[in-house]
C-alpha positions as CSV (number, residue, x, y, z in Angstrom):
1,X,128.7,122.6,103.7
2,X,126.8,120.4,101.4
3,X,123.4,121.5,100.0
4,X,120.9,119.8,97.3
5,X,119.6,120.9,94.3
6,X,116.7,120.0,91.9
7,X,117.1,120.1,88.1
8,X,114.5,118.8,85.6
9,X,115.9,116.6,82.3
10,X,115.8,118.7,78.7
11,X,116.2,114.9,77.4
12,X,118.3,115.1,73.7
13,X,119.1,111.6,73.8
14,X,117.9,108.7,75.3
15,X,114.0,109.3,76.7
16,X,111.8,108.9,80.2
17,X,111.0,105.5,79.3
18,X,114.8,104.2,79.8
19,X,114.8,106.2,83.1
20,X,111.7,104.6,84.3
21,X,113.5,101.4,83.3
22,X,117.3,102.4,85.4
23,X,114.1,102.9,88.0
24,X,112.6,99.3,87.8
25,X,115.7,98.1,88.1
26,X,117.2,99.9,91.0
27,X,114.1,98.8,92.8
28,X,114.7,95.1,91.9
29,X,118.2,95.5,93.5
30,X,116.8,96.9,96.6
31,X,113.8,94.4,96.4
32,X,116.8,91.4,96.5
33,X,118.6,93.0,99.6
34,X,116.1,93.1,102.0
35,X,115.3,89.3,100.6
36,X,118.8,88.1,100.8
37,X,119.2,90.0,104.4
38,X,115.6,88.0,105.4
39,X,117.1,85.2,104.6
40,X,120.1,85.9,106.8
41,X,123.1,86.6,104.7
42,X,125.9,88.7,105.9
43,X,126.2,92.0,104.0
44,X,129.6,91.4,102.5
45,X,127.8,88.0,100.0
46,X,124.9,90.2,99.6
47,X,127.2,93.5,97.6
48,X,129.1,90.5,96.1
49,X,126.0,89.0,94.9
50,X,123.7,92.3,94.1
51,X,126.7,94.3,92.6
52,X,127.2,90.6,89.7
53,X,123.6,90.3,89.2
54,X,123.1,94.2,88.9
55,X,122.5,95.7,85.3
56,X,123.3,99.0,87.1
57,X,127.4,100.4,86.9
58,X,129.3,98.9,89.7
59,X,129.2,102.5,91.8
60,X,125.6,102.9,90.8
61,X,125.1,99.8,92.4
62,X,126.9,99.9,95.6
63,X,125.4,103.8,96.2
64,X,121.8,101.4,96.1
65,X,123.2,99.1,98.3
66,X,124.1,101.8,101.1
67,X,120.9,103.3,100.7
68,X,118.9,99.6,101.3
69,X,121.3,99.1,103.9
70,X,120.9,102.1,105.6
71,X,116.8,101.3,105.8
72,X,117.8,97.8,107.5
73,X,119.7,99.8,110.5
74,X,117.3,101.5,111.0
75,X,115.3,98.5,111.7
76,X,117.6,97.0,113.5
77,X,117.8,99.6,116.0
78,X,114.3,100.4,115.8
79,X,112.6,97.1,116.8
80,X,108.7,98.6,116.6
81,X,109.3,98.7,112.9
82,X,109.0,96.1,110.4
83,X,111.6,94.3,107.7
84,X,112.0,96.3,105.0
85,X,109.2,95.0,102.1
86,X,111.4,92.8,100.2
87,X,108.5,93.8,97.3
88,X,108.4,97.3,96.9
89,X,106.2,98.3,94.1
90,X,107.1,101.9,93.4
91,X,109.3,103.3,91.7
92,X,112.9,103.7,93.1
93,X,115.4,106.7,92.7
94,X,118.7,106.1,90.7
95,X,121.7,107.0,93.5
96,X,125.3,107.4,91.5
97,X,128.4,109.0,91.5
98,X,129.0,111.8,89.9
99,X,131.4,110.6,87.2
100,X,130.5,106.8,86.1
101,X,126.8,107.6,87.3
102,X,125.7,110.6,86.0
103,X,128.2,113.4,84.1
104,X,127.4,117.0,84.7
105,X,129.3,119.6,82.2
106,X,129.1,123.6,81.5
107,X,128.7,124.0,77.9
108,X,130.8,127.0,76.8
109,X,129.3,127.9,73.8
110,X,125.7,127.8,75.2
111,X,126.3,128.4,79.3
112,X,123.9,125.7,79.5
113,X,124.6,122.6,81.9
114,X,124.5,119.4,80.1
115,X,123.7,116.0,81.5
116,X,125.0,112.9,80.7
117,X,122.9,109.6,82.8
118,X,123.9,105.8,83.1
119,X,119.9,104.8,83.0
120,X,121.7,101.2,83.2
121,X,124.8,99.4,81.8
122,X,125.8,101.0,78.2
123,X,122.4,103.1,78.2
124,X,122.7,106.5,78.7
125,X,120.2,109.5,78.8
126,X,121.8,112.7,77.7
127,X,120.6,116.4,77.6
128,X,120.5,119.7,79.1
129,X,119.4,120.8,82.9
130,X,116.2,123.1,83.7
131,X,116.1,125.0,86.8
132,X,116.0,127.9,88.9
133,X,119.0,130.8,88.3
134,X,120.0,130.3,91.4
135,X,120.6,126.2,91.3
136,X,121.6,126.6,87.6
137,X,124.3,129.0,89.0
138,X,126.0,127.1,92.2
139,X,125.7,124.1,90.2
140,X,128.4,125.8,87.6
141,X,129.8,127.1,90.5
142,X,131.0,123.6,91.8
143,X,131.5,122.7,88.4
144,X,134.8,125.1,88.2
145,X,135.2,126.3,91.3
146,X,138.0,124.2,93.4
147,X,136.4,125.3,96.5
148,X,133.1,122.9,95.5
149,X,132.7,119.6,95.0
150,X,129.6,117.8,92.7
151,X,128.8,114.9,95.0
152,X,125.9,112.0,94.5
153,X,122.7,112.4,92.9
154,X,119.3,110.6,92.4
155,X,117.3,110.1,89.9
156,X,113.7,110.6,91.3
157,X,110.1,110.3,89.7
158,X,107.4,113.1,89.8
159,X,103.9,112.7,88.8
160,X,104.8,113.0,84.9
161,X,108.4,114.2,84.5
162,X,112.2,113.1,86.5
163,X,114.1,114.9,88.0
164,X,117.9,115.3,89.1
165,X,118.5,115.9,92.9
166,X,122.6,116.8,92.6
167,X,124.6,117.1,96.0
168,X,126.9,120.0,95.9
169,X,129.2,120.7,99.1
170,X,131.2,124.0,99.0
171,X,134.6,123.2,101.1
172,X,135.6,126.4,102.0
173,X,132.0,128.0,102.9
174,X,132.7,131.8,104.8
175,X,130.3,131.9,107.7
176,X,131.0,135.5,109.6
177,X,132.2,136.0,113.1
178,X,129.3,136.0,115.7
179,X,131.6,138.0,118.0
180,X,130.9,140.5,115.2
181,X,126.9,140.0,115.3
182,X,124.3,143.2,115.4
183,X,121.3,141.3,115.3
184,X,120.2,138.4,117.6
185,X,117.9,136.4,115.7
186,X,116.0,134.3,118.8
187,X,114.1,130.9,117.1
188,X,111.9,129.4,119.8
189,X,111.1,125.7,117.9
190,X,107.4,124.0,118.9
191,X,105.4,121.6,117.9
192,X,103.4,123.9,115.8
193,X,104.9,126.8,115.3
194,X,108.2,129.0,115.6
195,X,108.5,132.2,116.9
196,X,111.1,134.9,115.4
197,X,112.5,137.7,116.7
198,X,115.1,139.8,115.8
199,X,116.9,141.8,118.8
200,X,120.2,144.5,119.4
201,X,121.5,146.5,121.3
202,X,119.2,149.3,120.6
203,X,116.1,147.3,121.1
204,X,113.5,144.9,119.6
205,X,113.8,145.3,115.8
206,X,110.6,142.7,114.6
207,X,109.2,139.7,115.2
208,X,106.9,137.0,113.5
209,X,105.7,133.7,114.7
210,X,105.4,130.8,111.9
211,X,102.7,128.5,111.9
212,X,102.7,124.8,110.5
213,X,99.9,123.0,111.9
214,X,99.8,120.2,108.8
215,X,103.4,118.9,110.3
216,X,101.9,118.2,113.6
217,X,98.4,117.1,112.2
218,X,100.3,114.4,109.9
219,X,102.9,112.9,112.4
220,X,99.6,112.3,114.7
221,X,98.0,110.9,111.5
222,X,101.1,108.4,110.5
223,X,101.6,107.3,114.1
224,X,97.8,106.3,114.4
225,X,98.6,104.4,111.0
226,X,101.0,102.6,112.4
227,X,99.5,101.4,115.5
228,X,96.5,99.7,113.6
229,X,99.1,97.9,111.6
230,X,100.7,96.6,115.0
231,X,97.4,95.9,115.8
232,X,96.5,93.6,112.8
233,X,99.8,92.2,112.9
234,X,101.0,94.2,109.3
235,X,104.8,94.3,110.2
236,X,106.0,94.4,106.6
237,X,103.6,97.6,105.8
238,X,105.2,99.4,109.3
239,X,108.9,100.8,107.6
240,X,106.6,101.8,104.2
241,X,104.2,104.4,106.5
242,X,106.9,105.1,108.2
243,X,109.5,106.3,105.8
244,X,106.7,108.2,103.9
245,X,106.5,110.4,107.5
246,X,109.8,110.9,107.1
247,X,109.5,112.5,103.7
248,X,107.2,114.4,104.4
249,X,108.5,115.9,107.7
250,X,111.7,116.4,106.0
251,X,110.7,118.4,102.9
252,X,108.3,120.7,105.4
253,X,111.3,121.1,107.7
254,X,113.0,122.6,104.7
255,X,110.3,124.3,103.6
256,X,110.1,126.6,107.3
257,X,113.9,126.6,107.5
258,X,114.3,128.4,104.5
259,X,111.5,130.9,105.5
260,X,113.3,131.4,108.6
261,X,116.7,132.1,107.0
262,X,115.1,134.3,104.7
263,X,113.5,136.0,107.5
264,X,116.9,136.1,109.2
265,X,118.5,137.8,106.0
266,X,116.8,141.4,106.0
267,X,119.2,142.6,109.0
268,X,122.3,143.4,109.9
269,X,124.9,140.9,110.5
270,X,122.7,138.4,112.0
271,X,123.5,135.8,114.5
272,X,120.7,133.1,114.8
273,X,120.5,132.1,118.5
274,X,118.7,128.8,119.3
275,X,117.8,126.8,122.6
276,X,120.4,124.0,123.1
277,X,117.8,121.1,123.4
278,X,120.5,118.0,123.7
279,X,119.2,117.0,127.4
280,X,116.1,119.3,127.7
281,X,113.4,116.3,126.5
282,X,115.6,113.0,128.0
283,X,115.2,114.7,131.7
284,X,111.6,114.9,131.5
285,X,108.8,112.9,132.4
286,X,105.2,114.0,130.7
287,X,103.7,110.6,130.9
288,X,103.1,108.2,127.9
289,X,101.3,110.5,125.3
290,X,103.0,113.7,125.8
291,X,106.8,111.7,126.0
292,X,105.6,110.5,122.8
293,X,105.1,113.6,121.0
294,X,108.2,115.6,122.7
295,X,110.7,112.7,122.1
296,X,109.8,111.8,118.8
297,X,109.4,116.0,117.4
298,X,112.2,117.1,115.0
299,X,113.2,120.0,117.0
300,X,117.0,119.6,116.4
301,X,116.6,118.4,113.0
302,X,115.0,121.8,112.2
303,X,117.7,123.3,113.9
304,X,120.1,121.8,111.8
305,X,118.1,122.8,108.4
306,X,118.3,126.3,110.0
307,X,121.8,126.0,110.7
308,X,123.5,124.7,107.6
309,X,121.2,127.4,105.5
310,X,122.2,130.2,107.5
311,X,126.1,129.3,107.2
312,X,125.0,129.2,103.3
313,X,124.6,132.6,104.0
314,X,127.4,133.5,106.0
315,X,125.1,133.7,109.0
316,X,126.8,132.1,112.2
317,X,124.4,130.4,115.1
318,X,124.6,130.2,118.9
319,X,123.2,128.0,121.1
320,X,121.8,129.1,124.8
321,X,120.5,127.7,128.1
322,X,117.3,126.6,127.3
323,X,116.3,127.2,131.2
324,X,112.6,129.3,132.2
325,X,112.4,130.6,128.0
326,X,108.8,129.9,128.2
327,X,107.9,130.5,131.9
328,X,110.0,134.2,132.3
329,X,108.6,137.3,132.1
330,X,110.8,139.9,129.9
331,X,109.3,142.7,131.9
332,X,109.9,142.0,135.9
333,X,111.9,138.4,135.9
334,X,109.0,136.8,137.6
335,X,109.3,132.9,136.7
336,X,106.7,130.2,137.1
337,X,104.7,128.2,135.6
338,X,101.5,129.7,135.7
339,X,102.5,132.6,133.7
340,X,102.0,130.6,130.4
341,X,98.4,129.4,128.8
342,X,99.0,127.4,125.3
343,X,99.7,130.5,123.3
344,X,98.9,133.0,125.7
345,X,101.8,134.2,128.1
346,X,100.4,136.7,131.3
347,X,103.0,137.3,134.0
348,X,100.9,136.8,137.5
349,X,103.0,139.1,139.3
350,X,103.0,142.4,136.6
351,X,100.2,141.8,133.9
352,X,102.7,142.0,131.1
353,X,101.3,140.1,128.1
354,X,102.3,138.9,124.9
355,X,102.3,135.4,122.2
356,X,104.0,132.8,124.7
357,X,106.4,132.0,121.5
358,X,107.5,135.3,120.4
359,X,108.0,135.7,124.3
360,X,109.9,133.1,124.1
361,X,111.7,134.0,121.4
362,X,113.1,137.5,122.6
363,X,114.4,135.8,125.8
364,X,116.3,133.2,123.8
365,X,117.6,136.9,122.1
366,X,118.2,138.0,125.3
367,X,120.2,135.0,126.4
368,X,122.4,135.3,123.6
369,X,123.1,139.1,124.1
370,X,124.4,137.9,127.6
371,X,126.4,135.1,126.1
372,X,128.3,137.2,124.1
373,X,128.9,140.1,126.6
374,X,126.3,142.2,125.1
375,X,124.1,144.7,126.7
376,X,120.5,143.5,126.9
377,X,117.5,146.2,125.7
378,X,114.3,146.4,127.2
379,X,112.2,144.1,125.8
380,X,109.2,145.4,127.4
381,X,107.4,147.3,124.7
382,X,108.1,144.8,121.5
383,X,106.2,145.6,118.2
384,X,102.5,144.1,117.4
385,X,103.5,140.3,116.5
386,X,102.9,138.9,113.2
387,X,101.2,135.3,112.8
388,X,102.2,133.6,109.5
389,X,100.5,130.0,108.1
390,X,103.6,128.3,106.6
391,X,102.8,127.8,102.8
392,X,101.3,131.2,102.4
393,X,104.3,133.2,102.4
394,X,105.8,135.6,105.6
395,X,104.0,138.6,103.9
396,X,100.3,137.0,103.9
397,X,98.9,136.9,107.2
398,X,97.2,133.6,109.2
399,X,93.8,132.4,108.2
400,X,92.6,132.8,111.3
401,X,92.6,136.0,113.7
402,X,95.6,135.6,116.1
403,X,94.3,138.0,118.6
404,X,90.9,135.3,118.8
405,X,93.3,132.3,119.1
406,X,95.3,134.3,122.3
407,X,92.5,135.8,123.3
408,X,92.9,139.0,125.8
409,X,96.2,140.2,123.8
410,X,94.7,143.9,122.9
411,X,91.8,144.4,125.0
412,X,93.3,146.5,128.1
413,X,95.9,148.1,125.9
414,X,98.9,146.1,127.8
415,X,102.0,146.2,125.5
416,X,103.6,142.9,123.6
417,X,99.7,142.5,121.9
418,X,99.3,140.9,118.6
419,X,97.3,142.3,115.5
420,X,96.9,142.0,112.4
């Protein structure tokens, strides 16, 4: 179970200016692999020839030259994208090994973790790390503990200061039974939004639907980006734009997956059930735009970010049919279609309303009661759903009023309404 944390650099010896330079010059070495790889040479001459010329340690070196490599298949299986820019002008992260790379150490005396960094060949950069108590702790953790291992880490710029992203990976990591589960945590993943809900035996404990809107607003933005650059032609800007998606999808996937762990946290012995999505997208035909959109969204990759936090936890995770979650009503069964608006979910045949995605969400709960032999409540009569705006926090509610944006929720009275 491997998990990355961010330090900042109490510098003692050495200074920023000799890691901006360790920086210029891991961006020259990347700079010269997608040249020589242009230029068509096979990747065993270009490490021979990179790793000589390199003013970088050997490993430091090498770790750059899986990292370049990895960009260039990714273009080769990718053939929209363009070459890698073989004149990258920003700043590029340090990647070493822990050991001849960068040296991490508990000092005794102090409890403080000191730091030592190969900026480049004979140069180092020493000091203490700065962060939270909880990195500051698992990193000393896998310091001393056989059970951890300290893995790579990366320099990386930010606005004014460095900082140290260190890869820890605990061997051993104690996730608990999910035969043993109380609490079915159901995650229904969309485009927008996920919707929580937290189910036993007994009955519908809470629920809370999690809104990011900016993830879905900048994919659309990055995508019409790089269709003007197909347009004029500006192939060598293509795998810039899109790599820049990519970080920002990732560090907002980590962003709600860490809300939705912690959500997951508050009851007892949870089990986090999701929809298995491996064939539910490649069996479907929306036409062009919406095949777009479905194919390329990073349902499973959240899925994963919620997985591997949860197991951090000790929390286990099930997967379930994926079948009607969205078009079943959770009062009488009735399946179809036309029982979902956008956000709004009506059964035709009963009137039973609710959110569509906390709907959603209690029948993926449901699912996984049944998987695991479980009896299944009513879910009927759920509690006045919660609408959260990722980045304000679970306790602060939407900036808009959910009952307005799925309109008809409250009006008649009906159970499964939202409010405030």
């Amino acid at each position: 179970m491997t998990s990355t944390l961010v330090f900042q650099f109490d510098i003692h010896g050495g200074s920023q200016q000799l890691l901006d330079t360790g920086q210029l010059e891991a961006r020259r070495v990347v700079n010269e692999i997608f040249r020589l790889d242009d230029e068509g040479h096979d990747w065993e001459t270009i490490k021979d020839e990179v790793v000589e010329r390199s003013n970088h340690v050997k490993n430091t070196t090498q770790r750059l030259f899986d990292k370049a490599t990895d960009a260039l298949e990714r273009y080769y299986d990718e053939d929209e994208y363009g070459h890698p820019r073989q004149n990258h002008d920003e700043s590029f992260p340090i990647r070493m090994n822990h050991g001849e790379g960068y040296q991490l150490s508990v000092d005794e005396a102090s409890e403080r973790v000191s730091f030592r960094v190969t900026a480049l060949k004979r140069n180092f950069v020493r000091g203490t790390l700065k962060s939270s108590p909880h990195d500051i702790e698992r990193v000393k953790t896998a310091l001393t503990d056989d059970n951890w291992r300290v893995g790579t880490a990366e320099v990386v710029r930010k606005r004014d200061r460095h900082e140290l992203h260190v890869n820890v990976t605990h061997e051993t990591a104690e996730v608990a039974d999910k035969e043993h589960a109380k609490t079915f945590i159901g995650v229904d993943v969309n485009e927008d939004c996920v919707g929580l809900s937290a189910v036993t035996e007994s009955g519908v404990e809470d629920s809370v639907v999690i809104e990011y809107p900016d993830i879905k607003k900048t994919r659309h933005e990055y995508f019409t980006v790089r269709k003007r650059m197909q347009s004029a032609g500006q192939t060598t800007l293509e795998t810039e734009v899109q790599d820049e998606e990519q970080r920002f999808v990732h560090n907002q996937l980590h962003q709600v997956s860490r809300n939705i762990v912690e959500w997951a946290q508050q009851f007892e012995d949870p089990v986090i059930v999701f929809e298995d999505l491996k064939d539910m997208r490649d069996d479907i035909n929306y036409g062009t735009r919406m095949n777009r959109r479905l194919h390329s969204l990073p349902f499973a990759q959240l899925q994963d970010f919620v997985s591997y936090k949860a197991a951090w936890q000790g929390i286990p995770s099930e997967k379930i049919d994926p079948e009607y979650t969205s078009q079943e009503c959770v009062d009488c069964g009735h399946t179809t279609r036309s029982n979902r608006n956008g956000k709004r979910f009506q059964c035709v045949h009963c009137g039973f309303q609710d959110h569509a995605d906390r709907k959603a969400a209690l029948l993926i709960c449901a699912k996984g009661l049944e998987k695991l032999n479980r009896n299944v409540p009513a879910l009927n009569n759920p509690p006045f759903v919660r609408v959260r705006r990722h980045g304000n926090g679970l306790s602060e509610p939407a900036d808009h009023d959910p009952v307005s944006s799925v309109r008809g929720y409250q009006t008649d009275g009906e159970t499964g309404s939202v409010s405030d």
